[in-house]
Residue, then its C-alpha position, 0 to 999 in steps of 0.5 A: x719701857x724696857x727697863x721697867x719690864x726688866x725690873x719686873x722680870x727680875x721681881x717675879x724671880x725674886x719672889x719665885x726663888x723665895x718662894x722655893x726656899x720658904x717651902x722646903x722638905x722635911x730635915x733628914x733626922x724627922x725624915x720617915x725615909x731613914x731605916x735604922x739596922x737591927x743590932x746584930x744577933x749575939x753579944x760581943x766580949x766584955x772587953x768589947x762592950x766597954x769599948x777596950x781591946x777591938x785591935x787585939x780581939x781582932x788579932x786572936x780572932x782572924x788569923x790561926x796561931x800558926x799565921x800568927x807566928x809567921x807573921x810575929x816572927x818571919x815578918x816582923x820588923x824586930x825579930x832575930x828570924x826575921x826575913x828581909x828582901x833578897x832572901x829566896x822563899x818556897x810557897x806551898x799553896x793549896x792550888x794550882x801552882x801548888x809551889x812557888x819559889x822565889x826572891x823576896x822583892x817587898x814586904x808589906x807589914x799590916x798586921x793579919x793583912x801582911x803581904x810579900x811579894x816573889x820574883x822568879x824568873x820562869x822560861x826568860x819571863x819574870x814573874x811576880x806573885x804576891x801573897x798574902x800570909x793570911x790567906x787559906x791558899x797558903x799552906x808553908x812559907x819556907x826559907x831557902x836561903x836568907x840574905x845576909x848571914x854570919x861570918x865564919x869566924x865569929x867576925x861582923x855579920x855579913x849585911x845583906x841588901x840595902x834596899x827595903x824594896x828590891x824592885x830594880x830586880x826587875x831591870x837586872x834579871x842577872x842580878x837576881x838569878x845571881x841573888x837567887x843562886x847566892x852568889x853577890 
């Protein structure tokens, strides 16, 4: 008794689940739910309509030429007048602070999204700041002093910190007001 009334649980199920399989909703390319966009207003370049060149477009439009020689020369990976960490950098900014001034601990190259970050230490307290070179706060990048120049008499360039992120600083504050006042 038991086991036929178990048997006919389990065909009522059965047949309820197939059931819902059988009678399913519309798929979703015919649904009358899904809202396609307008085109955007305006044409884009030539270039751009044959589908070419989007990351330089991108390059010339975002960033002013005067944070894209910054970001080619200053932050490049290659470029003779570039900055490595452990140089000392003043940042003039539109706002409060309106100037800030530190040792280079980290640079992140990204194109237009180029990022460095400041360590100075203030009252006893370290403070970071990070800054990004495209960003309109950002008014000059100066470089007070580089790390790692030329010898005097023409001899082997003097190489700078071997480290491409200078975050130990952070534990050494000695070392970095030594680094920061250009004394190794």
């Amino acid at each position: 008794m038991f086991v036929r009334s178990l048997r006919t649980a389990l065909h009522v199920w059965r047949t309820i689940s197939l059931r819902s399989l059988t009678t399913s909703t519309k798929p979703y390319p015919y649904s009358q739910v899904a809202i396609i966009p307008p085109a955007p207003a305006g044409s884009p370049p030539a270039a751009l309509r044959q589908g070419k060149g989007l990351m330089a477009y991108l390059r010339q439009t975002l960033p002013s030429t005067e944070k894209q020689k910054i970001i080619s020369t200053l932050f490049s990976r290659s470029h003779p007048e570039r900055i490595r960490p452990g140089s000392v950098l003043t940042v003039n900014l539109t706002h409060a602070p309106t100037t800030f001034s530190g040792v280079l601990i980290s640079v992140r190259r990204r194109g237009p999204d180029t990022s460095f970050v400041l360590r100075n230490v203030v009252q006893r307290t370290g403070v970071e700041m990070q800054f990004f070179v495209n960003s309109p706060h950002v008014k000059e990048i100066v470089v007070v002093s580089r790390v790692g120049g030329s010898a005097a008499n023409g001899k082997k360039k003097r190489k700078g910190l071997r480290r491409a992120k200078l975050f130990y600083l952070r534990d050494s504050p000695e070392r970095m007001t030594a680094i920061s006042a250009g004394v190794r």
